[in-house]
N, C-alpha and C positions, 0 to 999 in steps of 0.2 A: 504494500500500500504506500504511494503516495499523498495520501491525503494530509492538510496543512490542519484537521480538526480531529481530535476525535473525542469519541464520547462514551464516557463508560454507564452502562446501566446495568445498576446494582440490586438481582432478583434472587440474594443469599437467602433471606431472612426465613424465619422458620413460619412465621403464620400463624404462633401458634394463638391469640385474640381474636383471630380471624373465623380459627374453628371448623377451618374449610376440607378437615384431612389431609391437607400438602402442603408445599411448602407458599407464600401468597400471592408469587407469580405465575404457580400454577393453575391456580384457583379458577374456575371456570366465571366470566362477566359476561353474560347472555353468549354460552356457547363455544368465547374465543376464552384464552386465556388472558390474566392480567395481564404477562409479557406480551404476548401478541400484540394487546392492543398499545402500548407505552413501545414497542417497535415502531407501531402506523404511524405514531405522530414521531416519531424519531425518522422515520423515512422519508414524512413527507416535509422534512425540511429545506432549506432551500442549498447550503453551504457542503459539499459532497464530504465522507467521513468516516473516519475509520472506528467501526460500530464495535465495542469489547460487553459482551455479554457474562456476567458474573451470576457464577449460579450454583447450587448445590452442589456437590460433592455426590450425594443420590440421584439427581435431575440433570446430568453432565446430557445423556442422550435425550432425553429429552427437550431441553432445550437447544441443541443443535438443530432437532426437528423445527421447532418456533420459528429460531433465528435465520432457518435456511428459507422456510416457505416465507418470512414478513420480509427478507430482503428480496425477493425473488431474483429477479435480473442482476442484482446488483448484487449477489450472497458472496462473492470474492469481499467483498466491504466488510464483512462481519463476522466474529467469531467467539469462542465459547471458553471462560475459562473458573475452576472452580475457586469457591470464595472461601473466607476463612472463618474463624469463630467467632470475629468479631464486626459490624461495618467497615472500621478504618483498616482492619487486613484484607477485607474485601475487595475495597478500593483500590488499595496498596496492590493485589493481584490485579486488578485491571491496569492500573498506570506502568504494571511489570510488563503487560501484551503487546502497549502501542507501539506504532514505528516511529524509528526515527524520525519523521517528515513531520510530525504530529507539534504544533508547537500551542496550539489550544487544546485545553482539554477539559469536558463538560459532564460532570457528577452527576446521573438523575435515575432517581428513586423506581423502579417496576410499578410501585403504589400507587404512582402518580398515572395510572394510566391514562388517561384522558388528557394530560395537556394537550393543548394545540400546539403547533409546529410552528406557529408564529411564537410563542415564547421564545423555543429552542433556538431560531432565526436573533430574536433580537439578542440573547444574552451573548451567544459566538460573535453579532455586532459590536455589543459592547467589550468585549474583552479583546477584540483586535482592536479598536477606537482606546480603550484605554493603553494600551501595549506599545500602539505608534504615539501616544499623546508622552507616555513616560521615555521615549527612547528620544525627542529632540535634543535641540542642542545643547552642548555643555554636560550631558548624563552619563557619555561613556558608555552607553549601550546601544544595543543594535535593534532595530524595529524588525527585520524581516527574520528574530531568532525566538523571539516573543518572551525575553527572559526578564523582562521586568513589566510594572504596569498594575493594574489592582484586579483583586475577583470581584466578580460580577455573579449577582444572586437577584433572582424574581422575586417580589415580596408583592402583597395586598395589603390597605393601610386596615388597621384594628377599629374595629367600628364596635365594636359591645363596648361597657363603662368597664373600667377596672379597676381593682380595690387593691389596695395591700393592706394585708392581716397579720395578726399576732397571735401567737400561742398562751393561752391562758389557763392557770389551773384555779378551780373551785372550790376553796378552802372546805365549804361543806361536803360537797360530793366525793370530793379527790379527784372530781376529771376533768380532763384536757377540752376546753373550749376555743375557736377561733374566735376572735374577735376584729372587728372591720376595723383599721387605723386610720388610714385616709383611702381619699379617692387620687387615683393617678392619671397625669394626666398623658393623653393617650395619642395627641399630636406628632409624637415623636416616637412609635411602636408600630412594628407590620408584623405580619405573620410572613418568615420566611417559606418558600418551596423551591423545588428543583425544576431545571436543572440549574447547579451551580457552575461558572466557568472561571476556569484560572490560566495565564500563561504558563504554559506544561513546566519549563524548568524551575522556575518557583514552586510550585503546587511542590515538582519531586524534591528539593528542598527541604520544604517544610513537612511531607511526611515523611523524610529522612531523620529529622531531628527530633519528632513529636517522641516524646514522655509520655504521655497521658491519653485515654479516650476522648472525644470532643463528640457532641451530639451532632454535627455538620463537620460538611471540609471547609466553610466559611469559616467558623472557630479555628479548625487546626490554621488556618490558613493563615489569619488574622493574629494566634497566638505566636508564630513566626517572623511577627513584626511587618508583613503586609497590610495593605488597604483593602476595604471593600466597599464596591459599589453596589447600590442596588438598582433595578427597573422592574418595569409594571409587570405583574404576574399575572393570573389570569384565574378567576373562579371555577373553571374544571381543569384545574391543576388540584383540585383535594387528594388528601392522601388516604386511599381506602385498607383499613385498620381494623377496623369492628364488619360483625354483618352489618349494621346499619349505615355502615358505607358502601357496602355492597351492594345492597339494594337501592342506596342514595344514586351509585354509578348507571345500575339497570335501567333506573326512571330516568338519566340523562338520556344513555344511549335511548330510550325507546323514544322520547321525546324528541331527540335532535339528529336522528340518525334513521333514514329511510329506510324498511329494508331491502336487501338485495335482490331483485327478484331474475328469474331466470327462464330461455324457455327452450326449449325441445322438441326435433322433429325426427320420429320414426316412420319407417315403410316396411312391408312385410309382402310376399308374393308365394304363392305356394299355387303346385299342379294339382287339378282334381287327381284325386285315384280311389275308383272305384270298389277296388279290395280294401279299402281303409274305414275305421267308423270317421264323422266329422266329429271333431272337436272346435269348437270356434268362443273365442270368450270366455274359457276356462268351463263352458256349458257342454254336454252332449244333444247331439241335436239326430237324432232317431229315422231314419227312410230318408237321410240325406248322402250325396257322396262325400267321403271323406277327401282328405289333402294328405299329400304326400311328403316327407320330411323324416328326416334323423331323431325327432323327438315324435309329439303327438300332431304337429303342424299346423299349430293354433297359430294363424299371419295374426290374428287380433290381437290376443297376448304378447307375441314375438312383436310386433309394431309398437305397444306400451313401452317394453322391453329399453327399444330405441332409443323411444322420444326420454324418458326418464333419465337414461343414462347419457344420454346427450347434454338434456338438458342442466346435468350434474360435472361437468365435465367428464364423463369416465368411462369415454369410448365408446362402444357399441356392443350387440350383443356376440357377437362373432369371437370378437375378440373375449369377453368376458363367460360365456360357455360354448365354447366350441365343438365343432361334430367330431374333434380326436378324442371328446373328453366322455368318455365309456359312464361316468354318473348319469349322464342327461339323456342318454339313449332312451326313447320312449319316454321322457316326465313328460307330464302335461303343463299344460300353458300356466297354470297356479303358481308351479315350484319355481319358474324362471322369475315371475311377477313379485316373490314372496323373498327370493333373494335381492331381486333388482331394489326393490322397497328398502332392504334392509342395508346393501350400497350405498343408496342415495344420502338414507339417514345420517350413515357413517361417514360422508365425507360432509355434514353441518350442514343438510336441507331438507327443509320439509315441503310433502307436495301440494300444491295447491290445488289443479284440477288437469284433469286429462280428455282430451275430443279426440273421438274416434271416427273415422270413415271408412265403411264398408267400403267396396268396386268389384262389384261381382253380377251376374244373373241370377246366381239363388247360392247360398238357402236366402229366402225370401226374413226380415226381422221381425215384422210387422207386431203379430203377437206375441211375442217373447221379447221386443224393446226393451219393458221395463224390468224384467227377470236380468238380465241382460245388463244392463244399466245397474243395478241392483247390486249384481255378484259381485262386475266388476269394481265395482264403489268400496264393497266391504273388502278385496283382494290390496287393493293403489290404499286403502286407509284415507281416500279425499274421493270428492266426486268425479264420476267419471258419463262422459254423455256418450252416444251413439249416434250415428247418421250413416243411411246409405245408399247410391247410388249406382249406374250403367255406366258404360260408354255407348249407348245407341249401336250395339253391334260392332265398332271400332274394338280393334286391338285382341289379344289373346282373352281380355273380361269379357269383350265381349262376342268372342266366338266361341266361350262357354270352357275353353281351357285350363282356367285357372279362375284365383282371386288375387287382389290386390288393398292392401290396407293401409292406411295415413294415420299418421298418431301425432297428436301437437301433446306437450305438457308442459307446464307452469311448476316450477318451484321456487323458494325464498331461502335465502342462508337464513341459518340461526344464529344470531348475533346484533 
């Protein structure tokens, strides 16, 4: 990597307030994980970057998984390494990863996952603006090495009242009461967030020398004898800690984030043959000619099949049960439909609706539509409609050869 930024995000932490069984990166937020999503807005910032993922010691493969799908194109950018017992050894592994080239480097929390990638944008502004501002003349330092200059931290200004209290004991009782001392005043207090940025050679500096833990790297930073600056943070930069941040994150995402929707178009073609029962629709349909096929030659279900897996990205059916593959010899059109379902779910979507088009001269629908419609509703888990048509005697449909079937489907990510 050549990149002149990089940025570490720090997804050690155990979770254990969070309550989530893992560790809180992994933690599922409508679907994706909190890492995934504190990637998106890491990716979509504007400044190109060499991305250091900090992460369990048990969640090594896993998070490689994250980090390679949230950088997609770009997954040479980013990579994976394990954290320590503490945040500041965490970090200290990340700032061990960067490259050489890396002369900014931006601390942000997994928990934060929602910030916008405008924060990220402004704070790498300000810490190159601070950096070229400390390196004019007369300072002896060099602007394009980033080794001086101050950190740069997002903050929101403190808007609640705040008190400062004393510890009191009650001669009667013998207990420990707080008591309100004054009001503070609050003009002069934000609440910090991530991410934070330092010019890289200080930052390694100063947790070269740090003694002590520090709740931030603006602390250790500052305790160094550094500057810091602050700029405007942003209200979904919160740091999700409890369930009730978790569900605070869900009603964001649901509220400000449209779902993904998707859609899908299968085809299916099969020869009559008259040695064969019909199966069409996952239905038996009785004094009709069957279709010919390596399974039971259900084009309706094999069409579903398509359009689902299409619509999921995840190929087609050819590819996903092929005629080498001796399980599928003779299933009927349910068991392809019952796996395809259970695909879809497994790469984060669920179906919305599925339209089906017959292209045949018989079997005729007519009376069995809603049977039909019905079954296949209860198979797909979402609605599914029917419709069907000729070619006026054109083509192999309609010289009675064969059929032919059209499958659109609609699905949405979960997330």
């Amino acid at each position: 990597m050549t990149a002149r930024v990089g940025i570490i995000v720090v997804a050690a932490g155990s979770g254990t307030r969070l309550g989530a069984g893992a560790p809180k990166g992994f933690a599922l937020l409508r679907g994706t994980t909190i890492l995934e999503h504190a990637l998106d807005g890491v990716f979509g910032s504007t400044e190109p970057a060499q991305v250091v993922v900090v992460a369990p010691q048990s969640h090594l493969a896993e998070a490689r998984e994250i980090a390679g799908r949230a950088a997609g194109v770009a997954a040479a950018s980013i990579s994976v390494v394990a954290g320590g017992d503490t945040r500041q050894r965490s970090v200290a592994a990340g700032l061990a990863a960067l490259g050489e080239s890396v002369e900014v480097v931006l601390v942000h929390d997994a928990a934060r996952a929602l910030t916008p990638s405008a924060v990220i944008d402004r704070v790498v502004a300000a810490v190159l603006g601070s950096s070229a501002a400390a390196s004019g003349p007369g300072t002896g330092t060099d602007s394009d090495t980033g080794v001086s200059g101050s950190g740069v931290i997002p903050c929101l200004p403190v808007t609640d009242t705040i008190k400062r209290v004393r510890d009191d004991s009650a001669q009667a009782t013998g207990q420990a009461t707080r008591t309100v001392e004054a009001t503070v005043d609050r003009s002069d207090l934000v609440h910090v967030q991530t991410p934070q940025g330092f010019p890289r050679a200080a930052l390694d500096a100063a947790y070269a020398a740090a003694e002590h833990e520090y709740t931030d790297d603006a602390a250790l930073f500052a305790a160094a004898g550094h500057s810091v600056e602050v700029v405007p943070g942003d209200a979904l930069s919160f740091k999700i800690t409890t369930p009730w941040d978790l569900r605070r994150a869900e009603a964001v995402l649901g509220e400000g984030h449209s779902a993904e929707i998707r859609t899908g178009v299968g085809m299916d073609v099969h020869q009559y043959d008259a040695a064969e029962p019909l199966w069409l629709g996952g239905l038996y349909w009785p004094d009709e000619v069957g279709l010919s096929g390596h399974s039971d030659g259900d084009a309706m279900c094999h069409a579903i099949c398509d359009a689902l897996l299409s619509a999921a990205g995840l190929g087609d059916i050819g590819g996903r049960f092929g005629t080498d593959d001796t399980r599928f010899a003779g299933a009927h059109g349910e068991v392809f439909i019952a796996e395809t379902v259970s695909l879809v779910a497994g790469a984060g979507f669920t179906v919305g609706n599925v339209s089906v088009q017959l292209i045949a001269k018989h079997p005729r629908l007519g009376a069995r539509r809603t049977e039909l419609e019905s079954h296949l509703s209860a198979l797909v888990g979402a609605p599914v409609s029917v419709a069907a048509t000729t070619t006026d005697g054109l083509g192999f449909t309609g010289r009675g050869e064969g059929v032919a079937v059209i499958a659109t489907a609609l699905v949405r990510a979960d997330r």
